[in-house]
C-alpha positions in Angstrom: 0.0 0.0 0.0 1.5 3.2 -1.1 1.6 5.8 2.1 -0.4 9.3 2.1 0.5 10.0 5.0 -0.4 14.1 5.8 -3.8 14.1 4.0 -6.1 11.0 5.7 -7.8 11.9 9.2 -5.3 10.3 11.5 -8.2 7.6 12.3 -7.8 6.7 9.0 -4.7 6.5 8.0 -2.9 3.5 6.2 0.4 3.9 6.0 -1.8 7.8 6.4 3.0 8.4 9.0 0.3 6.1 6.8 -0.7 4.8 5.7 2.6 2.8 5.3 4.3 -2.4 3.0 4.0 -3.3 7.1 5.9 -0.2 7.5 3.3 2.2 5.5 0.4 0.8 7.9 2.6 2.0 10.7 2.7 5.5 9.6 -0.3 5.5 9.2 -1.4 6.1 12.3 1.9 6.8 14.0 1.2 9.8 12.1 -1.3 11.1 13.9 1.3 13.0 16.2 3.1 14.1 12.9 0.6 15.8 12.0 0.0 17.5 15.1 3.5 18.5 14.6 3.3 20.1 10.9 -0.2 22.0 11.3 0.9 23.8 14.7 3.3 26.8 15.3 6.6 26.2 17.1 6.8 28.5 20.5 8.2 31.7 20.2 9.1 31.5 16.9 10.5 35.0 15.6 11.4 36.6 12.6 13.8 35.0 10.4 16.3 37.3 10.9 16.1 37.5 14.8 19.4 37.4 16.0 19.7 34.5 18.8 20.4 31.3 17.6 17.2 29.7 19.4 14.6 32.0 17.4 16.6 31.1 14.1 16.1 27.3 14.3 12.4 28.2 15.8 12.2 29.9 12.0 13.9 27.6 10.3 11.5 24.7 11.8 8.2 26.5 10.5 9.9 26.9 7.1 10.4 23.1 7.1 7.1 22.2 8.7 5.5 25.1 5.4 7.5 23.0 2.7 7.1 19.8 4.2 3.5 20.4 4.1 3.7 21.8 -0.1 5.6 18.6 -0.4 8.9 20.0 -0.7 10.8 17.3 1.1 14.3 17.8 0.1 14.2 21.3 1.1 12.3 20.9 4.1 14.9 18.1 5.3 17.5 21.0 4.6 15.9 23.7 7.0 14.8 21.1 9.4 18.5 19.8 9.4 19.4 23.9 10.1 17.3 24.3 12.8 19.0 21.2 14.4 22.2 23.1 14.0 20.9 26.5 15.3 19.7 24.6 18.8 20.3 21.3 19.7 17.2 22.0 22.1 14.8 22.4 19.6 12.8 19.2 20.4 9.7 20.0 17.6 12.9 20.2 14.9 14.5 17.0 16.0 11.1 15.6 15.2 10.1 17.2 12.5 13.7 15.9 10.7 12.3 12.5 11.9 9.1 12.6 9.9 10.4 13.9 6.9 13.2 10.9 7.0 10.0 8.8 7.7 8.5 10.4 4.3 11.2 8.9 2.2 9.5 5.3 3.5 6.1 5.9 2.0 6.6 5.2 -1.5 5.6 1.9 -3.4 9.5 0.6 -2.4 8.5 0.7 1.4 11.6 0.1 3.5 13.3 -0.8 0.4 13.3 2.7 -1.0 17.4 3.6 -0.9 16.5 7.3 1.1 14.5 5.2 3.8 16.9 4.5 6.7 15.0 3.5 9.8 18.0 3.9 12.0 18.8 8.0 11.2 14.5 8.5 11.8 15.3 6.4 15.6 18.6 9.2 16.1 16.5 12.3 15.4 13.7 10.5 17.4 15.3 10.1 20.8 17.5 13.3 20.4 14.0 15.0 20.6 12.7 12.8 23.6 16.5 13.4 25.4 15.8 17.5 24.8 11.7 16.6 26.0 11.1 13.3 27.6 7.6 13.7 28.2 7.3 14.3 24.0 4.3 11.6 23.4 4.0 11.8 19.9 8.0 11.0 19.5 7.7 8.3 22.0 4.8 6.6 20.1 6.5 7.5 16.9 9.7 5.8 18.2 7.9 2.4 19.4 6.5 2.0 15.8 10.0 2.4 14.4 11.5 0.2 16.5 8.9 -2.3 15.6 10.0 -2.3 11.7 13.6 -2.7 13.3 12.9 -6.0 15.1 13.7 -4.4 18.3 10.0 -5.8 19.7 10.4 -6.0 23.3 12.4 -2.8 23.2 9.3 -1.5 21.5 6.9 -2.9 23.8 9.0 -0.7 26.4 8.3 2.5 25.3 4.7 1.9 23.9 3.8 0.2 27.2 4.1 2.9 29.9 2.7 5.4 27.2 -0.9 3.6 27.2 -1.1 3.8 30.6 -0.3 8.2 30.5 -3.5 9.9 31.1 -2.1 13.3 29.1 -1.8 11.4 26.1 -5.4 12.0 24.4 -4.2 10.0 21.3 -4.0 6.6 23.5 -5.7 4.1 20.7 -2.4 5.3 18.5 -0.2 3.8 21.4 -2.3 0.7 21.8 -2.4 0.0 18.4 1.5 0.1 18.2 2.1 -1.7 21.5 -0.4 -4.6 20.1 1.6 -4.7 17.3 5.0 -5.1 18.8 3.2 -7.4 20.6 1.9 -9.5 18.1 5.4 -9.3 16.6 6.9 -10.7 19.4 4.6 -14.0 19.6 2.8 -12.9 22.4 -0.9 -13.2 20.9 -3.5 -12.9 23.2 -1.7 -10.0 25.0 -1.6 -8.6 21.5 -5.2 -9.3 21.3 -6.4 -7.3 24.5 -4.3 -4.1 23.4 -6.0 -4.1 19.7 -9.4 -4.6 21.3 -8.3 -1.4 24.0 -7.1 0.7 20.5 -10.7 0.1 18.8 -12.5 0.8 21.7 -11.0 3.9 22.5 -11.3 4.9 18.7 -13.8 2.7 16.6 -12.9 4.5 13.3 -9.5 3.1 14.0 -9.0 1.2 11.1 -5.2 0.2 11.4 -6.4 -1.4 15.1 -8.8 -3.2 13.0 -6.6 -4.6 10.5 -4.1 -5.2 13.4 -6.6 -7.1 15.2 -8.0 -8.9 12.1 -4.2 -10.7 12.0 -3.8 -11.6 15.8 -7.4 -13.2 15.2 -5.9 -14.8 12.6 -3.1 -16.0 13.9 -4.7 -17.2 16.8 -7.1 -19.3 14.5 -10.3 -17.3 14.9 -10.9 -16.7 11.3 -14.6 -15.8 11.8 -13.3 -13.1 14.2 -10.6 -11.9 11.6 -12.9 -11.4 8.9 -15.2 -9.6 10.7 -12.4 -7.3 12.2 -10.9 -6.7 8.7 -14.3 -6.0 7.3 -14.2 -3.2 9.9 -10.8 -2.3 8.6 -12.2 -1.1 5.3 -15.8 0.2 6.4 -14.9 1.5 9.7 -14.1 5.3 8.1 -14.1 6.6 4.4 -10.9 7.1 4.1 -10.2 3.3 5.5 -11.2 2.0 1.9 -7.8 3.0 0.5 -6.1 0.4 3.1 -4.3 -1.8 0.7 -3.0 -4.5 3.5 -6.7 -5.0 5.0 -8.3 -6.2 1.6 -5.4 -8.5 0.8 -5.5 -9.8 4.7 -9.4 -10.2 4.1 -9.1 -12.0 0.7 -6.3 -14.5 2.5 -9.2 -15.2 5.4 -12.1 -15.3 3.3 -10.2 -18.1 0.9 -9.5 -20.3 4.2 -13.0 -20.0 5.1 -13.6 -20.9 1.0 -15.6 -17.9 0.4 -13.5 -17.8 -3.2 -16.4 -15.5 -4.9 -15.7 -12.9 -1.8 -11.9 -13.4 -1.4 -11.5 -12.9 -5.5 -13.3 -10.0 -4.7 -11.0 -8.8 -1.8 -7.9 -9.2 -3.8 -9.7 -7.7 -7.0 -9.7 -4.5 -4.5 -6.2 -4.8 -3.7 -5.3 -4.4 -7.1 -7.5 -1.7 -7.8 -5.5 0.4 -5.1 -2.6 -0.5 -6.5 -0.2 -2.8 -8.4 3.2 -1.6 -7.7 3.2 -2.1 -4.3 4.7 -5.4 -2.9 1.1 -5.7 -1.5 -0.7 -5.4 -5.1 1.9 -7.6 -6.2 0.9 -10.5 -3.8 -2.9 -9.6 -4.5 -2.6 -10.4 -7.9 -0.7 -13.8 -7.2 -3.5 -14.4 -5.4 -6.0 -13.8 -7.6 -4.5 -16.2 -10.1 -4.2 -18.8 -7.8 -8.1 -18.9 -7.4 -10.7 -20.5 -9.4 -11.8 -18.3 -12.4 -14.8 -15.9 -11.7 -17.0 -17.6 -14.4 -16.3 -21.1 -12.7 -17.2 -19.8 -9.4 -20.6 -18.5 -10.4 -21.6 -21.2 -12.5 -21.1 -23.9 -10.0 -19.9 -22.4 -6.4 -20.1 -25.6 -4.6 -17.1 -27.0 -6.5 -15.1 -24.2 -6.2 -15.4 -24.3 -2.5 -14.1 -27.7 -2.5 -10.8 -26.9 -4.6 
């Protein structure tokens, strides 16, 4: 699935910091905090040409967060880098630098794109929690990095005491990630509970849907997956774009040998997109399955294939 991550409702997103490949479905939603980030103003940010060094990098972080947001990426990496320079204090430019970097992982390469490199994004990421430790949006940003690093239980250490902090309003966003990591790690049913806190505390989540959908899954409930991924795709507008839901959905529906509704699934998929290494796998799939005509003329065959 190919990431937009700046323009879905943060509920939504798929890949939005999302969606976001595995890693596209993390921005997604990790983006939430991003977003935050680029729409806001920086604290006493002054004129350009103020003369302390701390009200240049303030300037030179709203002229990143203005071109990150005309998608001007290069540049904005450049003044976000400056502003880094100008004040190593400046925790909203440490993490504005990190969400650009993340940026370069939202094409249809994924973590295969040569500008994505996960381990600069978890640099800029803590240097922003060591200037702010109580900066929620980095500490739920850096959990879901970690995550596509393989570093699950040290994921599961940030995301953990973050769902349990009553100032952070964006909690489903941290127990989506922490049931992820989770999940990762092998640990399924605790997975489970965290996915079921994320939905509840945000039904239109639709990454904690798809996330939940796969621990159900994995834990053999496929009746429960399907019926989480179908909320995956329904659960908002802007959830219908989530590549990775319709493929997971397809993959259920064919073990239950609901072919007709699984060709259907992966017909989707496609539809999204076929350059992604998601697409790609969707339409393997499809030619795997019986051939539309031969489903509808005699469906009770097809089901036994």
């Amino acid at each position: 699935m190919r990431l937009r991550p700046f323009h879905l409702r943060p509920h939504a997103r798929a890949a939005a910091p999302a969606a976001v490949c595995a890693f596209a479905l993390a921005l997604a939603w990790l983006g939430c905090g991003m977003v935050g980030l680029v729409g806001c103003s920086s604290k006493g940010s002054q004129a350009p040409n103020a003369k302390s060094p701390e009200a240049q990098s303030d300037a030179e972080y709203d002229l990143a967060r203005d071109l990150f947001q005309k998608g001007k990426v290069r540049e904005a990496l450049d003044h976000a880098r400056k502003a880094v320079a100008l004040s190593e204090d400046n925790d909203k430019a440490h993490y504005m630098e990190a969400a650009i970097l993340l940026s370069f992982c939202s094409t249809n390469r994924g973590l295969d794109a040569p500008d994505c490199k996960l381990v600069d994004v978890e640099k800029a990421l803590r240097r922003a929690l060591e200037v702010n430790p109580d900066f929620r949006d980095a500490k739920n940003t850096l959990g879901s990095v970690l995550v596509n690093e393989h570093k699950y239980k040290d994921a599961i250490a940030v995301l953990e005491p973050l769902t349990k902090d009553p100032a952070y309003v964006q909690s489903y966003l941290a127990w989506g990630n922490l049931g992820w990591a989770q999940l990762e790690d092998g640990q399924v049913d605790p997975a489970i509970t965290s996915l079921k806190n994320a939905i509840a505390s945000e039904p239109r989540f639709c990454v904690g849907h798809f996330r939940l959908g796969g621990a159900l899954e994995r834990k053999g409930d496929l009746a429960g997956a399907e019926e989480s991924l179908s909320s995956a795709v329904t659960a908002d507008p802007g959830c219908a774009e989530l590549q990775d839901a319709w493929e997971a959905r397809g993959r259920v529906r064919t073990k239950l040998n609901k072919l007709p509704d699984a060709r259907q699934d992966y017909a989707k998929c496609v539809e999204i997109s076929k350059e992604t290494a998601t697409g790609k796998r969707c339409v393997r799939e499809i030619g795997k399955l019986p051939a539309a005509s031969e489903i509808a003329v005699n469906p009770n065959d097809a089901r036994k294939t």
